[in-house]
Structures are given as C-alpha cells and as structure tokens.
Kinemage of the C-alpha trace (Angstrom):
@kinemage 1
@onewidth
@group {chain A} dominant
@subgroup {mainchain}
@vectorlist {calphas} color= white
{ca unk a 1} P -2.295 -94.828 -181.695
{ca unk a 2} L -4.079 -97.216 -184.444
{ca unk a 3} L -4.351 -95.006 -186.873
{ca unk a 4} L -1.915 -92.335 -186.058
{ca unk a 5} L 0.999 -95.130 -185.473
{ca unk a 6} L -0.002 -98.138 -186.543
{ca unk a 7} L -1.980 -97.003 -189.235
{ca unk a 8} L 1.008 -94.656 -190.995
{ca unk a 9} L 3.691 -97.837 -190.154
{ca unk a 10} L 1.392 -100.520 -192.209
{ca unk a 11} L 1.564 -97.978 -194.994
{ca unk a 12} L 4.649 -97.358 -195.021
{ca unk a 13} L 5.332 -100.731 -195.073
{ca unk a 14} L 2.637 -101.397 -198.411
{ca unk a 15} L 4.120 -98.229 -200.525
{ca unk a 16} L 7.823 -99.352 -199.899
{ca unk a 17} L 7.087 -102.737 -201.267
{ca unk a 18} L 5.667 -100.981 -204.470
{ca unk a 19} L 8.201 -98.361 -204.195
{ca unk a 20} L 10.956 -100.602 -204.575
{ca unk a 21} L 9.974 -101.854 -207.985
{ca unk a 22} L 10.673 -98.090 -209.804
{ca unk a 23} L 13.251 -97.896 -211.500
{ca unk a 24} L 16.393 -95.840 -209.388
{ca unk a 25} L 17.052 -92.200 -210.829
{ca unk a 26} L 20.668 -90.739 -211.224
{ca unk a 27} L 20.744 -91.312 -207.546
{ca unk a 28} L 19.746 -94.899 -207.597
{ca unk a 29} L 16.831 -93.783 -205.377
{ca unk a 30} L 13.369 -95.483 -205.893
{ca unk a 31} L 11.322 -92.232 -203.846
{ca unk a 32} L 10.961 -90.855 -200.295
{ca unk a 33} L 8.888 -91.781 -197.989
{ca unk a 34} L 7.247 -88.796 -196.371
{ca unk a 35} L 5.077 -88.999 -192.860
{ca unk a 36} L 3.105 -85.652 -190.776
{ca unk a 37} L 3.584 -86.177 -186.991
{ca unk a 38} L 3.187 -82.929 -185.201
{ca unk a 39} L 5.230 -80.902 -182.694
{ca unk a 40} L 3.098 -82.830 -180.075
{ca unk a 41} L 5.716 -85.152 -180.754
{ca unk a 42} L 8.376 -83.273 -178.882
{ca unk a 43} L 6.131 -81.244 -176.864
{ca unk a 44} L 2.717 -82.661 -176.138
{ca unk a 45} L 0.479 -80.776 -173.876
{ca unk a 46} L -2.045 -81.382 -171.414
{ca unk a 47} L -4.278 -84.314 -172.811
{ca unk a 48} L -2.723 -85.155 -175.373
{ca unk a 49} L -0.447 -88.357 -174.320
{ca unk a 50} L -2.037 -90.963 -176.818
{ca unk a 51} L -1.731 -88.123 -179.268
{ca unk a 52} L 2.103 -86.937 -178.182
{ca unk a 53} L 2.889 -90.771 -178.438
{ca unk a 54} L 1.696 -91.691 -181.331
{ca unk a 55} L 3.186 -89.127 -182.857
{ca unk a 56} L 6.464 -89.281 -181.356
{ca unk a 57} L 6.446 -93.079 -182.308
{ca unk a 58} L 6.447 -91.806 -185.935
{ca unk a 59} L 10.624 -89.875 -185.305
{ca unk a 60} L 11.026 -92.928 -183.670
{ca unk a 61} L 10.640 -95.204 -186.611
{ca unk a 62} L 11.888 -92.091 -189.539
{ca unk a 63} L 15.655 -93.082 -188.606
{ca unk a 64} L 15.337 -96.747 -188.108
{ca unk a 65} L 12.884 -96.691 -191.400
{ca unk a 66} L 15.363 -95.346 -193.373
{ca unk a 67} L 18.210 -96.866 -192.683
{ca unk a 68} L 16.003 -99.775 -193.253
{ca unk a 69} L 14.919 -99.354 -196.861
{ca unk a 70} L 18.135 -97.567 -197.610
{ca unk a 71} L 19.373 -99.928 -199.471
{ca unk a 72} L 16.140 -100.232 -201.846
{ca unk a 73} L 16.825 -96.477 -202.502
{ca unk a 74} L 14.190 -95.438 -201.032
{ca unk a 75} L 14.414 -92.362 -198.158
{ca unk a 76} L 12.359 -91.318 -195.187
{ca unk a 77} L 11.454 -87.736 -193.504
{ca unk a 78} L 8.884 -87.003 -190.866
{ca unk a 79} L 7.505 -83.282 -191.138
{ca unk a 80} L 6.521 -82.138 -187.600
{ca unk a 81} L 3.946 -79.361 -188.697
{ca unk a 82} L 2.698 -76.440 -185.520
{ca unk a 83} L -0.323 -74.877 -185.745
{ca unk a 84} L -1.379 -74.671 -189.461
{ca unk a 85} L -3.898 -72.104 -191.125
{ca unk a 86} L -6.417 -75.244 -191.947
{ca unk a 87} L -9.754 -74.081 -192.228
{ca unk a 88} L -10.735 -75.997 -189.321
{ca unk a 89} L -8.365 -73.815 -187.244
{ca unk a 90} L -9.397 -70.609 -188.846
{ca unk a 91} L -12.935 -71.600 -187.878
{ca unk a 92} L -12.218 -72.106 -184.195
{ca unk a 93} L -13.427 -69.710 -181.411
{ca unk a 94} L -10.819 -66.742 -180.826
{ca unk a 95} L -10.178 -68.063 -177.016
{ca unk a 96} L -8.785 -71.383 -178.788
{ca unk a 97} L -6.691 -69.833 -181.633
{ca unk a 98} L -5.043 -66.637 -179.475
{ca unk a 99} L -3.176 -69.091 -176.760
{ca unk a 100} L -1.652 -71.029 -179.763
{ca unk a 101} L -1.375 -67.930 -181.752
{ca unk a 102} L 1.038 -66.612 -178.741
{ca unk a 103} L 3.309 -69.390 -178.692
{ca unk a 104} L 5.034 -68.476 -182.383
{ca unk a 105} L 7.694 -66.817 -182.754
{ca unk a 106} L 8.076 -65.566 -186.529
{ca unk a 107} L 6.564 -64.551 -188.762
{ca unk a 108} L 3.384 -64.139 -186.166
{ca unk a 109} L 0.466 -66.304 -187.929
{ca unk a 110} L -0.254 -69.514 -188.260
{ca unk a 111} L 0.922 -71.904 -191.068
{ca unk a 112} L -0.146 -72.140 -194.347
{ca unk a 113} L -0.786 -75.397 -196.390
{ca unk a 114} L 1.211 -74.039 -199.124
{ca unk a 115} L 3.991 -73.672 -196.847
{ca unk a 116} L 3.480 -77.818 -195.610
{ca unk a 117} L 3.078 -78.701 -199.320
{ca unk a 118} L 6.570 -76.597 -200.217
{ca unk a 119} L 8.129 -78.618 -197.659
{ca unk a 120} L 6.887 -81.595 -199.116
{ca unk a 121} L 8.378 -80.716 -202.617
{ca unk a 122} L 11.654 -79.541 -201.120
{ca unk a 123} L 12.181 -83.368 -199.436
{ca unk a 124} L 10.979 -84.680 -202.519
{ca unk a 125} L 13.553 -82.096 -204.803
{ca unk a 126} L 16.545 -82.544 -202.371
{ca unk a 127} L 17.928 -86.416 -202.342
{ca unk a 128} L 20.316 -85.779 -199.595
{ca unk a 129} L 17.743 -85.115 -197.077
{ca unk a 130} L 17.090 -88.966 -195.762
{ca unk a 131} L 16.210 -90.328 -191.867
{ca unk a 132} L 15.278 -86.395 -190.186
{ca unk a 133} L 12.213 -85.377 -188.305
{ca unk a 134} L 11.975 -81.604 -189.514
{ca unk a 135} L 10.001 -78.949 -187.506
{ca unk a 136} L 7.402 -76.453 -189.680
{ca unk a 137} L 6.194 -74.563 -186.921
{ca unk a 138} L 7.480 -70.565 -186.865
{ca unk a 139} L 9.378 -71.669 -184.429
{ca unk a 140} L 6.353 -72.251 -181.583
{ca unk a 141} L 7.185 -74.032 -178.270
{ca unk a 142} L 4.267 -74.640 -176.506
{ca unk a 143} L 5.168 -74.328 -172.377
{ca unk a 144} L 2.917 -76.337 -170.243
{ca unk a 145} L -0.079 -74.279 -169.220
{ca unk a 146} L -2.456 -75.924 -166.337
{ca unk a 147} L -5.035 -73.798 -168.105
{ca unk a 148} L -5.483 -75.651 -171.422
C-alpha cells in the first residue's frame, strides 16, 4: 500500500504542483495526470487484498483528484491494465500463464505494451477524457478460483 497508494498519491501531488505552472493550451489545460492500477482493483483474487486495495484506492482518488485540480487545468485517468505480454509474464511457467490466459475474452493473448503505451497517448491526445478509471484487459474477468 506504500508504494502502490501512497507512493503514486505523493506524486501526484509533486507533478501537479509543477504541472500547474505550464502554460494552458487551447483548452486551458496544463496536462493529465495518468496512474496504472490493475484490474485487481475491481476484481482481486485470492491473496491479493493489500494488492486489490491499493490498487482500488488509486479509482478511488482518479475522480476526487480530478475534480480537484480541475480548476488548474490539469486532468486525471487511471488505466486498469489485465494481464500484459511483459517479459516477465512471457517468462513464467506455462501452469501460471494458461489459467490467466483462459480468462480473456478477445482477441485471445495477452496484452502488449504497445497497446498500454497507445492508451497512454490516446488520454494524453483526447482532452475530454478527465476523472475515468479505464479497463485494458481483452475483456478478462477473473472468477474466484480456490485453486490459485
């Protein structure tokens, strides 16, 4: 929770102070403030409930945070990314990767980083887009298993 709550709120709170000195675009926004949670956020698993809440506490404050620094012009979005194609992942045992594999729906792989850092530029590109958690996961929900 330190670093995956705490950690991302102090900052947060350091970049929006700097943030709020650039100049406003055509918009009269200063920048966007962009956090990763996870899906564990809405649907931690077995295990995971420092994890699930720490990243759950990060929607939590997207809404309040940018309402909050709204009126500096400055926007916040919370990606909530599934099981991505990291090579960490890619290097893990089959019997971890199949179970997760299972769970998503289309198209059947995991996520790429290209496809997190295209989200990225699309919150960055589209100024309307201000206080959402957004799901990148192919659509995975991960039911409760007593076997993970």
């Amino acid at each position: 929770i330190g670093l995956n709550l705490t950690g991302v709120f102090n900052l947060h709170k350091h970049a929006a102070v700097e943030m709020a000195k650039n100049p406003p675009d055509e918009h009269g926004l200063r920048g966007v403030l962009i956090s990763c949670a996870s899906v564990a956020a809405q649907d931690g698993q077995k295990g995971q409930i420092a994890y699930a809440a720490a990243k759950g506490g990060l929607c939590a404050m997207t809404l309040p945070m940018a309402r909050d620094l709204g009126k500096l012009g400055i926007r916040a979005v919370t990606i909530l990314p599934g099981t991505m194609g990291t090579d960490l992942m890619l290097s893990a045992p089959d019997r971890v990767k199949e179970p997760l594999f299972m769970g998503i729906c289309a198209p059947k792989r995991f996520g790429l980083p290209s496809e997190f850092a295209l989200m990225c530029t699309q919150i960055v590109d589209n100024p309307y887009l201000n206080g959402e958690c957004i799901r990148l996961d192919g659509g995975i929900r991960m039911p409760y298993s007593s076997k993970l």
